[in-house]
VOPAGU-2260 file (C-alpha; in pm, 1 decimal, decimal comma):
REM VOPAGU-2260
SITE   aa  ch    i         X         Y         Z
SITE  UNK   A    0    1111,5    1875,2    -665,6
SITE  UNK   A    1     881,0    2096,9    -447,0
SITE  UNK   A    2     508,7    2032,9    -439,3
SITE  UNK   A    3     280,9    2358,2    -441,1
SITE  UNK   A    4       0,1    2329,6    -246,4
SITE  UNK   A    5    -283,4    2406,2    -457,0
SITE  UNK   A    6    -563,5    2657,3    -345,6
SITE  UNK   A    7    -912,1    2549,6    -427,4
SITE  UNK   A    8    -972,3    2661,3    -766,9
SITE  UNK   A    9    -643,5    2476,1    -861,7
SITE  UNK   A   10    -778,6    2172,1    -701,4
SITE  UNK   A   11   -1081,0    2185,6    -881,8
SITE  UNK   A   12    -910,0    2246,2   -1187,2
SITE  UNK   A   13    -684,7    1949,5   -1184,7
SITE  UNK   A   14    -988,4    1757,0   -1073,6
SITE  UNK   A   15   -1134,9    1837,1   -1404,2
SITE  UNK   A   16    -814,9    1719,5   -1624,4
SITE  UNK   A   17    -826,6    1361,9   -1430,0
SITE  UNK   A   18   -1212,7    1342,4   -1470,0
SITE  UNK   A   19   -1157,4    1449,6   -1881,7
SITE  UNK   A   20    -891,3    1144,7   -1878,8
SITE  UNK   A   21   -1108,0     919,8   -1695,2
SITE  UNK   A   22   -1318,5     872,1   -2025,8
SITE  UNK   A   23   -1140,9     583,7   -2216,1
SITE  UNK   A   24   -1234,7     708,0   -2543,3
SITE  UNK   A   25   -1057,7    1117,0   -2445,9
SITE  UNK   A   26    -781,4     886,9   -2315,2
SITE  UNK   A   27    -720,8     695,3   -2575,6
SITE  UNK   A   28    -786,0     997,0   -2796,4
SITE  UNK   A   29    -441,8    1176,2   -2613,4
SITE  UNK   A   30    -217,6     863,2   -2617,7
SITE  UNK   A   31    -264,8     801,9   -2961,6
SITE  UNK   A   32    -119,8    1137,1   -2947,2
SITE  UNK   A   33     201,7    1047,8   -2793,3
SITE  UNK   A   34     331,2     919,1   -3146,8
SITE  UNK   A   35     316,2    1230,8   -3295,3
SITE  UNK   A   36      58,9    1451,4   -3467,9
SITE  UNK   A   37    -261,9    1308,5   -3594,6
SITE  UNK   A   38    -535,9    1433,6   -3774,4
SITE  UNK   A   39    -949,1    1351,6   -3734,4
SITE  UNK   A   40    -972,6    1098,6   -3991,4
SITE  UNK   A   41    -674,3     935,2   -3834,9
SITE  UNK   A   42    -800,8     888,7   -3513,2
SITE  UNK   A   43   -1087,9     842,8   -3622,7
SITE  UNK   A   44    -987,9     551,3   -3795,3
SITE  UNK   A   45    -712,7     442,7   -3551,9
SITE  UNK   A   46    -970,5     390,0   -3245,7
SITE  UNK   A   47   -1249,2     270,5   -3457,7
SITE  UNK   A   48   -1474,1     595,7   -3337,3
SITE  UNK   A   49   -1714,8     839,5   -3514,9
SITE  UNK   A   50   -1589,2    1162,7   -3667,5
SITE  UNK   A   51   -1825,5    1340,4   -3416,2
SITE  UNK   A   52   -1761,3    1149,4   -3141,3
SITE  UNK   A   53   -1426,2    1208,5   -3175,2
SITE  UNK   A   54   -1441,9    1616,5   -3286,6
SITE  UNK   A   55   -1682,0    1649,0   -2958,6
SITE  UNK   A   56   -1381,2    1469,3   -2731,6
SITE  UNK   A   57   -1105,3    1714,1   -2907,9
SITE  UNK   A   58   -1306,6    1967,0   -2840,2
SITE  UNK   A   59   -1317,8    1960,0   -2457,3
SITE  UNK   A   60    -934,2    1786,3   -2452,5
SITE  UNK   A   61    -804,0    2151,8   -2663,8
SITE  UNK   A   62   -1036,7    2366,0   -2406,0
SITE  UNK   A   63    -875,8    2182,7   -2080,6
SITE  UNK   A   64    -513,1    2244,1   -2275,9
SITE  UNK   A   65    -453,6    1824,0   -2299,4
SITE  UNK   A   66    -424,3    1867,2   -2672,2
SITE  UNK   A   67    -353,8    2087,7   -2929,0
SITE  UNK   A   68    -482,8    2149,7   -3289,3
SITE  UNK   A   69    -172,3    2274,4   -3554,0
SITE  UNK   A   70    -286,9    2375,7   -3957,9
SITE  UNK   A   71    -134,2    2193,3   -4242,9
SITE  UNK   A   72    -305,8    2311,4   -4569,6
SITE  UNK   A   73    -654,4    2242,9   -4503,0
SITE  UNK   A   74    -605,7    1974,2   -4285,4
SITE  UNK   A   75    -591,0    2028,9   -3893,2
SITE  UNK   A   76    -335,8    1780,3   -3682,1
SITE  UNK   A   77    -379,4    1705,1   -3279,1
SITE  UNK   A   78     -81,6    1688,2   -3111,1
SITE  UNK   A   79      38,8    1671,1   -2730,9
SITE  UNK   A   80      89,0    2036,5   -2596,8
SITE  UNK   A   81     396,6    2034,2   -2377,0
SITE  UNK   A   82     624,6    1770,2   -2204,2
SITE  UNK   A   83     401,7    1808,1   -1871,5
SITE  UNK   A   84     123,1    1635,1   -2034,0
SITE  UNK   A   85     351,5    1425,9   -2239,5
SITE  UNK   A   86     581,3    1297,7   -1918,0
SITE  UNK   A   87     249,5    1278,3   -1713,2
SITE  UNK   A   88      90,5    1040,0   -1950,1
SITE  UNK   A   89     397,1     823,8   -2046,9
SITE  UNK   A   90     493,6     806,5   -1657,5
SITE  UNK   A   91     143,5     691,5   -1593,9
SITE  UNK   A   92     161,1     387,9   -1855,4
SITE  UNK   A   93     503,2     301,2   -1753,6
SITE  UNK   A   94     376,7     264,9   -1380,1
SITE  UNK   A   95      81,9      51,8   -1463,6
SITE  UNK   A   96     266,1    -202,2   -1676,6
SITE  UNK   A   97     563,1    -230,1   -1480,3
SITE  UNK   A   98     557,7    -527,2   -1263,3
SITE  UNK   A   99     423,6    -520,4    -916,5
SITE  UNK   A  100     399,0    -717,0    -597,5
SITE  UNK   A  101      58,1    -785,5    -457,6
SITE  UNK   A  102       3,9    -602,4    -124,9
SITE  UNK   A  103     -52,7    -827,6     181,9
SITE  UNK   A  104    -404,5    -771,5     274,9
SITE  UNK   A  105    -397,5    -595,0     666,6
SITE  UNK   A  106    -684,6    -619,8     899,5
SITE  UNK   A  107    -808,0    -263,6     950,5
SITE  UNK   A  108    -893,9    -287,9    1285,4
SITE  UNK   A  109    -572,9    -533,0    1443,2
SITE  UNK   A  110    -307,8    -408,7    1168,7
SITE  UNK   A  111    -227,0    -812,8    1114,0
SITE  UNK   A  112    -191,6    -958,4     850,0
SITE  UNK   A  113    -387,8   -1265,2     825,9
């Protein structure tokens, strides 16, 4: 794959998606996503979180494209947008719980390791 090299509005811009996943209540709002469509009261009542708390974090997660809202009757269902945000969550979560060495600890200033 080739990387871009992002300009500095891009920068900023994926800055903001990171910083919008950084809260663990939006995250958790997006993975619980990854199982399919959900709808406010299900959240809601999946993560144990207010039905304002929760429209406020949906709100800024639709605006930043992270999530996105679909009509059934009168109901309205959250959903994942794409497979970019899908593959860059699931890749995420598969690299933290995979298993990992511990790095040897390196002396800054001799490059030894003690």
């Amino acid at each position: 794959m080739k990387y871009v090299m992002l300009n500095a509005d891009q920068t900023t811009e994926l800055a903001e998606l990171f910083r919008l996943l950084g809260e663990p209540n939006r995250l958790r709002i997006v993975t619980s996503c990854l199982e399919g469509p959900l709808s406010v009261g299900e959240i809601t009542a999946r993560l144990t979180l207010s039905q304002s708390l929760v429209s406020h974090h949906l709100r800024l997660l639709r605006a930043a494209r992270l999530l996105k809202a679909g009509r059934r009757g009168k109901q309205v269902f959250y959903s994942i947008p794409d497979c970019h945000v899908r593959e860059m969550l699931t890749n995420m979560i598969e690299h933290l719980i995979e298993p990992h060495e511990q790095d040897d600890d390196i002396d800054v200033e001799t490059g030894v390791t003690p």
